[in-house]
C-alpha atoms as a printed R data frame, in Angstrom:
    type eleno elety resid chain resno      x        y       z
1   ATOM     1    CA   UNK     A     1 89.542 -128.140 121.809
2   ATOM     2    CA   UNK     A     2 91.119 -128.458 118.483
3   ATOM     3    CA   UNK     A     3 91.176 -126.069 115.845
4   ATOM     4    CA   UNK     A     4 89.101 -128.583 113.362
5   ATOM     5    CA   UNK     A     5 86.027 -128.742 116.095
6   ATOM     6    CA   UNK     A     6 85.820 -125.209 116.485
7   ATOM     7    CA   UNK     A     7 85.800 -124.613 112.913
8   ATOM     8    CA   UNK     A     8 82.591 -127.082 113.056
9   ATOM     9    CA   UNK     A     9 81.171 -124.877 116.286
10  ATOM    10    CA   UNK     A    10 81.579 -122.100 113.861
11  ATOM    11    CA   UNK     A    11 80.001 -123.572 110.683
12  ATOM    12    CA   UNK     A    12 77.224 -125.112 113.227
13  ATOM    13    CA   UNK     A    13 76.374 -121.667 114.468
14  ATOM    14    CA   UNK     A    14 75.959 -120.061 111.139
15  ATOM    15    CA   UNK     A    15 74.073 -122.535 109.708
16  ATOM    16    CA   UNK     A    16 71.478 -122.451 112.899
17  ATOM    17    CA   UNK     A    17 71.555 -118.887 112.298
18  ATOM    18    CA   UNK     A    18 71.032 -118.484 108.793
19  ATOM    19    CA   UNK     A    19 68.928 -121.810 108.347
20  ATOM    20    CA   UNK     A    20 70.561 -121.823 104.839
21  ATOM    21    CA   UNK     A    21 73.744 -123.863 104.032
22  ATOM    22    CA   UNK     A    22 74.569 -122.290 100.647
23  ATOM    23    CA   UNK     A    23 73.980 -118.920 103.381
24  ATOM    24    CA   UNK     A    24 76.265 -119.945 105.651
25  ATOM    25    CA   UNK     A    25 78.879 -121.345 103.878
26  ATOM    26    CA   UNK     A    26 78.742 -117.807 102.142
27  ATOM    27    CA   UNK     A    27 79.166 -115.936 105.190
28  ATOM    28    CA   UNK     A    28 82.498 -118.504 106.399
29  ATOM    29    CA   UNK     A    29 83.609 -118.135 102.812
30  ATOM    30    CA   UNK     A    30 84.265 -122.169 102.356
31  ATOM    31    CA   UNK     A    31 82.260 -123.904  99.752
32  ATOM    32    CA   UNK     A    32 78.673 -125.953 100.936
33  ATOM    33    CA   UNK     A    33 80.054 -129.067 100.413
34  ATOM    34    CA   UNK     A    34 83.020 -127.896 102.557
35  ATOM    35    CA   UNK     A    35 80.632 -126.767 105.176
36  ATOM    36    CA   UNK     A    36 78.278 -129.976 104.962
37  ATOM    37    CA   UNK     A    37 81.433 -132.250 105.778
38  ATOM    38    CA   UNK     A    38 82.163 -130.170 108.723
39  ATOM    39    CA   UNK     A    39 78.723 -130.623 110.202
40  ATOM    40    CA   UNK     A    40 79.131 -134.666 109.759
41  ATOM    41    CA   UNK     A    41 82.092 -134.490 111.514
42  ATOM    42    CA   UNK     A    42 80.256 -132.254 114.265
43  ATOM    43    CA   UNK     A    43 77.929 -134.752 114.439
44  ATOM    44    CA   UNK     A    44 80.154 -137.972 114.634
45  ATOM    45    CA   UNK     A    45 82.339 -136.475 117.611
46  ATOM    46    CA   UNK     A    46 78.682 -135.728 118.920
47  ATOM    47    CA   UNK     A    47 77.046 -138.676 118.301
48  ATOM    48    CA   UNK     A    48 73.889 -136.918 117.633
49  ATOM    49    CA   UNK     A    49 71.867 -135.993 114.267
50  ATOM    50    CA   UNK     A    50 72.000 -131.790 114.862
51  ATOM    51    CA   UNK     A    51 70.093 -130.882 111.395
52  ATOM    52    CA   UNK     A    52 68.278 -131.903 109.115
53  ATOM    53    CA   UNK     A    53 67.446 -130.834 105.481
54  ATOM    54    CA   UNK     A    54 63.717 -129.762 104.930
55  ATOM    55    CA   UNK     A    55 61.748 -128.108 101.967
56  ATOM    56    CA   UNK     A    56 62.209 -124.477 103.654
57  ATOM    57    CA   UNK     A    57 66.208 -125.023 104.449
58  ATOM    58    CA   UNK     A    58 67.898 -126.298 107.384
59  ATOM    59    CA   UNK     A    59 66.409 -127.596 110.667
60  ATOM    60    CA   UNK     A    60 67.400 -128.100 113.884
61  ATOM    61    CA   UNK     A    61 67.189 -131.185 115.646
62  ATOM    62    CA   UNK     A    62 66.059 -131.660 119.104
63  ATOM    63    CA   UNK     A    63 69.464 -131.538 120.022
64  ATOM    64    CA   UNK     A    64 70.773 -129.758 117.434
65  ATOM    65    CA   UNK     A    65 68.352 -126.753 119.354
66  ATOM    66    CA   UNK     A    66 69.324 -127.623 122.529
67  ATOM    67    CA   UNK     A    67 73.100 -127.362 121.614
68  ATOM    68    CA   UNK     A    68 72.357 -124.040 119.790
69  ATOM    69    CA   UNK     A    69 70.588 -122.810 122.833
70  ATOM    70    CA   UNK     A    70 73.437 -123.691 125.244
71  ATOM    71    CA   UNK     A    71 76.436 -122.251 122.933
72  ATOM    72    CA   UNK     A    72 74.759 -118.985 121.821
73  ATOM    73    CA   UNK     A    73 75.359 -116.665 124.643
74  ATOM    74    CA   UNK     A    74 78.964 -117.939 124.554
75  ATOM    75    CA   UNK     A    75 79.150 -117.363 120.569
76  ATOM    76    CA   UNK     A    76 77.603 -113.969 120.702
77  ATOM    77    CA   UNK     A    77 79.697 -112.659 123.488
78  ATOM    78    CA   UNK     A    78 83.135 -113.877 121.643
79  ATOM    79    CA   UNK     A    79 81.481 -112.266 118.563
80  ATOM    80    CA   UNK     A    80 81.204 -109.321 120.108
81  ATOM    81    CA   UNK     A    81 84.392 -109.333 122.168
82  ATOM    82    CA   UNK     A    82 86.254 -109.518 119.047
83  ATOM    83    CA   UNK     A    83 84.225 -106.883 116.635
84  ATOM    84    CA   UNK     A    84 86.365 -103.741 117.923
85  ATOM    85    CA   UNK     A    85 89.454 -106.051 117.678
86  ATOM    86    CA   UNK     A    86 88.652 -106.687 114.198
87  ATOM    87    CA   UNK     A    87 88.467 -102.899 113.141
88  ATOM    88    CA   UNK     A    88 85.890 -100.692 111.297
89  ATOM    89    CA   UNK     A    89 83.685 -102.287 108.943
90  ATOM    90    CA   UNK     A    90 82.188  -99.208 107.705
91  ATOM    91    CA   UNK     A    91 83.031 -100.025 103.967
92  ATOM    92    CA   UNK     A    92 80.870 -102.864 103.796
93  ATOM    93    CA   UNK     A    93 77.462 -102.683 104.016
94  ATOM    94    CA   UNK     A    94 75.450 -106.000 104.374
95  ATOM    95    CA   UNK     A    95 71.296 -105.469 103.621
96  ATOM    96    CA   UNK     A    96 68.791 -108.014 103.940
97  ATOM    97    CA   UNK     A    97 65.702 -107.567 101.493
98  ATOM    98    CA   UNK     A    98 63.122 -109.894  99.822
99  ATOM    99    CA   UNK     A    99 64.665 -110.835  96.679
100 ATOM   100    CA   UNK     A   100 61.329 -110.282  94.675
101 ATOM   101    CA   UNK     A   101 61.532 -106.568  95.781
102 ATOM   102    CA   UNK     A   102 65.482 -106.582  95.220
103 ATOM   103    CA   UNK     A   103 65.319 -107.545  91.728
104 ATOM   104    CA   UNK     A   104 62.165 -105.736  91.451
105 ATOM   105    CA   UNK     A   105 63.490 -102.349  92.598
106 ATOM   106    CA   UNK     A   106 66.787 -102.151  94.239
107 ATOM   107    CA   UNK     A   107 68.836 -103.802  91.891
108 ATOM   108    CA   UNK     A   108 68.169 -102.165  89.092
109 ATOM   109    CA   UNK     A   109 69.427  -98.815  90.237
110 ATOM   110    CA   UNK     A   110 72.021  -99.451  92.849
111 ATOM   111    CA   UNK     A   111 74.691  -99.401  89.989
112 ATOM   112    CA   UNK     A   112 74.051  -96.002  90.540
113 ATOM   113    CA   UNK     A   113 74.743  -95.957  94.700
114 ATOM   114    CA   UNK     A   114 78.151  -98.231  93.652
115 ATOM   115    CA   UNK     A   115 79.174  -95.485  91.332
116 ATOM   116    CA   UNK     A   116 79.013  -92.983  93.562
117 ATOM   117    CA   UNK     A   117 80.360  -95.198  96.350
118 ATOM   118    CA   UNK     A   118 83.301  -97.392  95.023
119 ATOM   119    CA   UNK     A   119 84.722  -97.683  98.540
120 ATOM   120    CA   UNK     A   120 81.793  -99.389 100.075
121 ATOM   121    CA   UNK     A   121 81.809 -102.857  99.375
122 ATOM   122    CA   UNK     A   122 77.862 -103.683  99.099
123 ATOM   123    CA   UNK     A   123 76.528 -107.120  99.738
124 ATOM   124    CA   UNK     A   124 72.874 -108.713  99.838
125 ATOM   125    CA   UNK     A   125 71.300 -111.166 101.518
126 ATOM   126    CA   UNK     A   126 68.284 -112.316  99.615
127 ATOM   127    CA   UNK     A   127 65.602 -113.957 102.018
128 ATOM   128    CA   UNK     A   128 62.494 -114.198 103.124
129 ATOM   129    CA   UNK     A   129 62.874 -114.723 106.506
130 ATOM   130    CA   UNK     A   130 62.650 -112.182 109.021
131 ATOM   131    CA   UNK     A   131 66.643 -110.992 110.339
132 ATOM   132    CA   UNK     A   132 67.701 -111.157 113.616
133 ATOM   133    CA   UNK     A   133 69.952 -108.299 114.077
134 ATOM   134    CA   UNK     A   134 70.498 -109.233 118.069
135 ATOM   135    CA   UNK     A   135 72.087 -112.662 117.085
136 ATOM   136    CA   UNK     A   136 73.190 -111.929 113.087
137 ATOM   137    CA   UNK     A   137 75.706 -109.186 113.526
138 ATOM   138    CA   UNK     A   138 76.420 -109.384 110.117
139 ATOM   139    CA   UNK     A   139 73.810 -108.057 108.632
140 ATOM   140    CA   UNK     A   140 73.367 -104.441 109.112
141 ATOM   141    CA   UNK     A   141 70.446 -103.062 108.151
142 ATOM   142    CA   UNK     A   142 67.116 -104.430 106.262
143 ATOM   143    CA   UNK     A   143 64.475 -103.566 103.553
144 ATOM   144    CA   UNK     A   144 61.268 -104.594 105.095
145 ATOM   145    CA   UNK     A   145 57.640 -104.769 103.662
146 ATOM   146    CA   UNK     A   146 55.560 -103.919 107.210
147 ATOM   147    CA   UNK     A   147 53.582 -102.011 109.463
148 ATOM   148    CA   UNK     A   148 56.636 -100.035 110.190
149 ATOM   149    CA   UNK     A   149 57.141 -100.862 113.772
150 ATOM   150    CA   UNK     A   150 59.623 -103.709 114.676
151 ATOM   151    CA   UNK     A   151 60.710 -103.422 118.773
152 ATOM   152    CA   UNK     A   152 64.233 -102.430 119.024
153 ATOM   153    CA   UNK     A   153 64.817 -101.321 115.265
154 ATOM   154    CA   UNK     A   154 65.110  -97.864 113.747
155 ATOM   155    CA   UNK     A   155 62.543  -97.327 111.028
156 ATOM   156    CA   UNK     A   156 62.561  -95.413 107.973
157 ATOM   157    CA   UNK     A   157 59.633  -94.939 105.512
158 ATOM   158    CA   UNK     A   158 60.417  -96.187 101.938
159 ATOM   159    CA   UNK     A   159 58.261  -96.645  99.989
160 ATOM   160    CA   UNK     A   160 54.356  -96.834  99.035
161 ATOM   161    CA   UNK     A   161 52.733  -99.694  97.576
162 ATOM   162    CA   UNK     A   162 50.053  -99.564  95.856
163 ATOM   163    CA   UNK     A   163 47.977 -102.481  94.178
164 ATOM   164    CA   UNK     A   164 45.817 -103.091  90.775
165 ATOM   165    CA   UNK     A   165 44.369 -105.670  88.966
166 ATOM   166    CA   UNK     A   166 46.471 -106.938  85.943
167 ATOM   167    CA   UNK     A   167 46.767 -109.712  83.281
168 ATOM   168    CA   UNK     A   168 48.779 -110.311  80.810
169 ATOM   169    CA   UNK     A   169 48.207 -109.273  76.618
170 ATOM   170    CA   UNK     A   170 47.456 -112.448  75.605
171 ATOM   171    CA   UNK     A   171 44.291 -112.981  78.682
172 ATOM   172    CA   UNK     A   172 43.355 -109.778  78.142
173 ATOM   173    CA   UNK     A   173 42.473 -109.990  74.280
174 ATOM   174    CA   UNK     A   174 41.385 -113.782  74.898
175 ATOM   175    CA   UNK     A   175 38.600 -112.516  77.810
176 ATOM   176    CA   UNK     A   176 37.987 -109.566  75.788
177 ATOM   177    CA   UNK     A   177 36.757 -105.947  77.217
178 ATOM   178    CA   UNK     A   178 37.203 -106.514  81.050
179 ATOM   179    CA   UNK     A   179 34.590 -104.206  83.169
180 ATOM   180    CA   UNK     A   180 35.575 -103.917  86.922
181 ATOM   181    CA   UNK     A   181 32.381 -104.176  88.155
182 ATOM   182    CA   UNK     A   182 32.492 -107.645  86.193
183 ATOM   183    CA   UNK     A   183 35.760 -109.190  87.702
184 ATOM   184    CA   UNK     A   184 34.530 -112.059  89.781
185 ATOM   185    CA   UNK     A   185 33.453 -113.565  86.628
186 ATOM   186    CA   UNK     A   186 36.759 -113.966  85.272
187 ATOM   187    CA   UNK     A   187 39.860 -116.243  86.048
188 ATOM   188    CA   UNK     A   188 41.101 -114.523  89.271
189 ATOM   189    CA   UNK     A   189 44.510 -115.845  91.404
190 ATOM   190    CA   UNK     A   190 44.512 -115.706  94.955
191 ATOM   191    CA   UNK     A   191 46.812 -114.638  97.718
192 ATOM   192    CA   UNK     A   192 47.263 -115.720 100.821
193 ATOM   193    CA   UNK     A   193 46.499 -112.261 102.314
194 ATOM   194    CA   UNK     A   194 42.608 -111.810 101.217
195 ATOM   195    CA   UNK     A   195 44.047 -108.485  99.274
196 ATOM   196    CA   UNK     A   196 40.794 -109.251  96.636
197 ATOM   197    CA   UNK     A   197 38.481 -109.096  99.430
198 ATOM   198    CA   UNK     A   198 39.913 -105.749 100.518
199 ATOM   199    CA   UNK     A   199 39.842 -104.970  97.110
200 ATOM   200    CA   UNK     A   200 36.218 -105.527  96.416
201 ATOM   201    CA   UNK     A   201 34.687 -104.014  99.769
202 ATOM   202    CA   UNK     A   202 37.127 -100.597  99.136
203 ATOM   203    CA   UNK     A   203 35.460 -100.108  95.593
204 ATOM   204    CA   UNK     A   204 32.024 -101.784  96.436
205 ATOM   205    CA   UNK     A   205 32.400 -104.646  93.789
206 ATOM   206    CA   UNK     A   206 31.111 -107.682  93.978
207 ATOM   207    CA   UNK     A   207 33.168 -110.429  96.227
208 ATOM   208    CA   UNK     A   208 34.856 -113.130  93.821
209 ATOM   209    CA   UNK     A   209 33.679 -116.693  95.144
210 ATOM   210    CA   UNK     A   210 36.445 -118.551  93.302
211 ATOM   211    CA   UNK     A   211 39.681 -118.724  91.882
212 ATOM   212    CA   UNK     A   212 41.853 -120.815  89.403
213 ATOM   213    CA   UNK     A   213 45.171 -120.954  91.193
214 ATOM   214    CA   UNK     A   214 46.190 -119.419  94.731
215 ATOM   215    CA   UNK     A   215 50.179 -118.812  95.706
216 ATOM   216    CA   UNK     A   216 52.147 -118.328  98.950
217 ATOM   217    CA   UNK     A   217 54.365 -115.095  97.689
218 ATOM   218    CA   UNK     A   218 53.228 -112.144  95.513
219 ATOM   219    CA   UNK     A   219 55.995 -112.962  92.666
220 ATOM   220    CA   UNK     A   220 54.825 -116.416  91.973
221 ATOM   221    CA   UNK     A   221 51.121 -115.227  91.505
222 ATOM   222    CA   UNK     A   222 52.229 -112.272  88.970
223 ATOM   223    CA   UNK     A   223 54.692 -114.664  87.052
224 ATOM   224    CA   UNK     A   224 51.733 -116.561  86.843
225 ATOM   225    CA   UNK     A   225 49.536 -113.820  85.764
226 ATOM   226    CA   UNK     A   226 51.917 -113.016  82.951
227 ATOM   227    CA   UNK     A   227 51.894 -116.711  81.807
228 ATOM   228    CA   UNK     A   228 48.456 -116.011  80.884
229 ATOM   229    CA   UNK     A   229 46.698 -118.135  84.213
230 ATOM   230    CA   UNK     A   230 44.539 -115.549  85.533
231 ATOM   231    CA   UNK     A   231 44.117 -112.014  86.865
232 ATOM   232    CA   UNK     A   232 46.316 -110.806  89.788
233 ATOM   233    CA   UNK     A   233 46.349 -107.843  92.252
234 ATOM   234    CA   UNK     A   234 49.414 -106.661  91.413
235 ATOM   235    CA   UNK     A   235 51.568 -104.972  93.685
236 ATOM   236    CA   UNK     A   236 53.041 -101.790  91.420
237 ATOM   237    CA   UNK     A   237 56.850 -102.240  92.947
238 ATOM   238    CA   UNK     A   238 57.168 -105.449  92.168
239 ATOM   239    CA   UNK     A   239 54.699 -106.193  88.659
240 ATOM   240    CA   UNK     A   240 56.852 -102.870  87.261
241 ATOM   241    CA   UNK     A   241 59.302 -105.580  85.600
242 ATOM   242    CA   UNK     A   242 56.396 -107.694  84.083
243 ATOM   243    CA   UNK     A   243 55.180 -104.060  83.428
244 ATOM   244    CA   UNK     A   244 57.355 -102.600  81.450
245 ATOM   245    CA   UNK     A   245 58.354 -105.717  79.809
246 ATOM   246    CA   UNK     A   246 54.930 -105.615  78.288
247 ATOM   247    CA   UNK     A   247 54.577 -109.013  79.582
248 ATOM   248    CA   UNK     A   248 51.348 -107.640  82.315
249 ATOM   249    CA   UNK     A   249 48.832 -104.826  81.659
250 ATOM   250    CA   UNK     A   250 47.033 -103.225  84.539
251 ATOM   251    CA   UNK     A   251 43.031 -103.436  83.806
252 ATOM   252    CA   UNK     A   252 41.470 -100.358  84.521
253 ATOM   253    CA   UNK     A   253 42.502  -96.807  86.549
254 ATOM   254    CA   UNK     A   254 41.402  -98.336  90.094
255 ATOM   255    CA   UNK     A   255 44.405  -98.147  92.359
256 ATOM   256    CA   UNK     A   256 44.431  -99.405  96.076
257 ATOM   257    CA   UNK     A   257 46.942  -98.651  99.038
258 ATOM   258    CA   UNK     A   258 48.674 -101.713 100.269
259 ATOM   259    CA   UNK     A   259 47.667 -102.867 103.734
260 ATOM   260    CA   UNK     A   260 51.681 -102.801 104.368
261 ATOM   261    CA   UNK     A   261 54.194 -100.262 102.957
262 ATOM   262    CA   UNK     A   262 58.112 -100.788 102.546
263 ATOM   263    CA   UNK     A   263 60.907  -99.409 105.409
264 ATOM   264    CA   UNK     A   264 64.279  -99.419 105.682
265 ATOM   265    CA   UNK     A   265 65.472 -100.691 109.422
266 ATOM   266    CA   UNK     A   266 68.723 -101.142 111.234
267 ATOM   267    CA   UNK     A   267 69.552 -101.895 115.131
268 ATOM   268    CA   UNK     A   268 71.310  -99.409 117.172
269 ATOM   269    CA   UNK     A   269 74.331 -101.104 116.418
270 ATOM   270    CA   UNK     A   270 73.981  -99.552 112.930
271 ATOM   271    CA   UNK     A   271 73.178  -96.212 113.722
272 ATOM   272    CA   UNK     A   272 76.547  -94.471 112.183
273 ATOM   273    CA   UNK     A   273 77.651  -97.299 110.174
274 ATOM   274    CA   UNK     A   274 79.069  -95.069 107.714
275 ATOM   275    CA   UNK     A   275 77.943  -96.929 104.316
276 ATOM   276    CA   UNK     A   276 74.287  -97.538 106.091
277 ATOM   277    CA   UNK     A   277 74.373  -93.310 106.168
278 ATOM   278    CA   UNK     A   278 75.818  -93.050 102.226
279 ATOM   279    CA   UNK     A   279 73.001  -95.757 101.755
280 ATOM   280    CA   UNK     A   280 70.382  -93.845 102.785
281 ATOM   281    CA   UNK     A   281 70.808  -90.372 101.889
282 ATOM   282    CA   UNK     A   282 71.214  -92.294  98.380
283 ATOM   283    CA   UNK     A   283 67.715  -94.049  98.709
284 ATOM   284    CA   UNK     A   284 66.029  -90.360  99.775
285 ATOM   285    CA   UNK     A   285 67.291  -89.309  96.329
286 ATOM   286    CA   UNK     A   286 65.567  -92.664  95.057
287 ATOM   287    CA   UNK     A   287 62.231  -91.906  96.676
288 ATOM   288    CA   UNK     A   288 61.168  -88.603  95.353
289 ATOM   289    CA   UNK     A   289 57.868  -88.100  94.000
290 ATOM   290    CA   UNK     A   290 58.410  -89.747  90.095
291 ATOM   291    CA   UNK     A   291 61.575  -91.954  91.516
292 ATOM   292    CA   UNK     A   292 59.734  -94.751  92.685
């Protein structure tokens, strides 16, 4: 097989992977438009559409799955064959993490973890899909918002999260006084995740019957908030921004425990990964009582 075509097995395979071109072509260090040609040309030897571009990224054709499914196994075990050949990569660590609770929380402190670790080379992935450490090898360990029990992963608690309803100024002052026991009456957002029903049966308030605007993720529905749209349950970790900015105020003192809570986890694979061990005595230091 020529050099070119296995280039385009390669770019083929990430992309499947990742289900993100701009990911991928990340990962293979070549430019998107780089790996987008490559995956024509995959497709014109083939003579088969493989992928196809779609609101939530990349998907797989037909037989663009079928041909994933058949070259995996080979893929993986070449990956793997080669990762001892390819020496130590302890001085990069690679974490995945929701980018709402990246920017949120991580990101503003890890200039701290770089300062105190300028030989480890720390990179991010940013999604919101779930990693698969058995076929993504590099990725090394995650920052997951969960029950805390994933088969096959090591799990760490991180870090509480607690939730509150919150506006921003300019609602506030336009509603007026806001009572809690009152809250159904006002412009409420919804979440996907009935977190206001769980709300209202924890603190015996009356269930809200409607709301003015519902969203699929927690950041869009407190970005909204702070646009002035309507009340949200804000999750603390992620409304602190908005918080501090000034730009949401919680209403009230009520606080309520999040049905999920955020963990660090990492295969086997990972165990003594030498910057995943830095990493996390540095995130113990991060999680006191006052850090978070």
């Amino acid at each position: 097989m020529s050099k070119p075509a296995l280039q385009w097995i390669s770019g083929f395979m990430h992309t499947a992977r990742s289900g993100n071109m701009t990911r991928a072509a990340e990962q293979l260090n070549v430019t998107v438009s780089a790996l987008s040609h490559q995956m024509r040309r995959l497709e014109e030897r083939m003579g088969r559409r493989l992928m196809e571009r779609g609101p939530r990224g990349i998907q797989l054709t037909p037989d663009g799955q079928s041909l994933y499914v058949q070259l995996e196994p080979h893929y993986q075990a070449i990956e793997q064959l080669l990762s001892p050949q390819t020496g130590s990569h302890d001085d990069r660590l690679t974490l995945s993490a929701l980018a709402s609770m990246a920017n949120a929380w991580l990101l503003p402190r890890l200039g701290e973890f770089v300062r105190l670790h300028p030989d480890i080379q720390f990179n991010l992935d940013s999604s919101s899909r779930m990693v698969d450490f058995d076929k993504e090898f590099q990725i090394d360990a995650a920052i997951r918002f969960g029950a805390g029990s994933w088969p096959g992963l090591q799990s760490h608690f991180l870090l509480e999260e607690w939730i509150s309803p919150a506006a921003s100024p300019a609602l506030i002052k336009q509603i007026g006084p806001i009572k809690l026991d009152q809250l159904h009456k006002y412009p409420l957002i919804d979440d996907p995740f009935g977190r206001w029903k769980r709300w209202c049966a924890h603190f015996d308030l009356p269930e809200p019957k409607k709301f003015v605007a519902k969203f699929n993720e927690a950041e869009g529905a407190h970005r909204a908030s702070a646009e002035g749209v309507g009340i949200v349950l804000a999750r603390h970790i992620l409304a602190a921004p908005l918080i501090e900015a000034g730009r949401l105020n919680y209403i009230g003192k009520l606080k309520m425990l999040a049905e999920y809570q955020y963990y660090l986890v990492y295969p086997e694979r990972s165990k003594n990964h030498r910057g995943l061990v830095h990493f996390r005595q540095w995130l113990e230091t991060q999680i006191k009582p006052g850090a978070a």
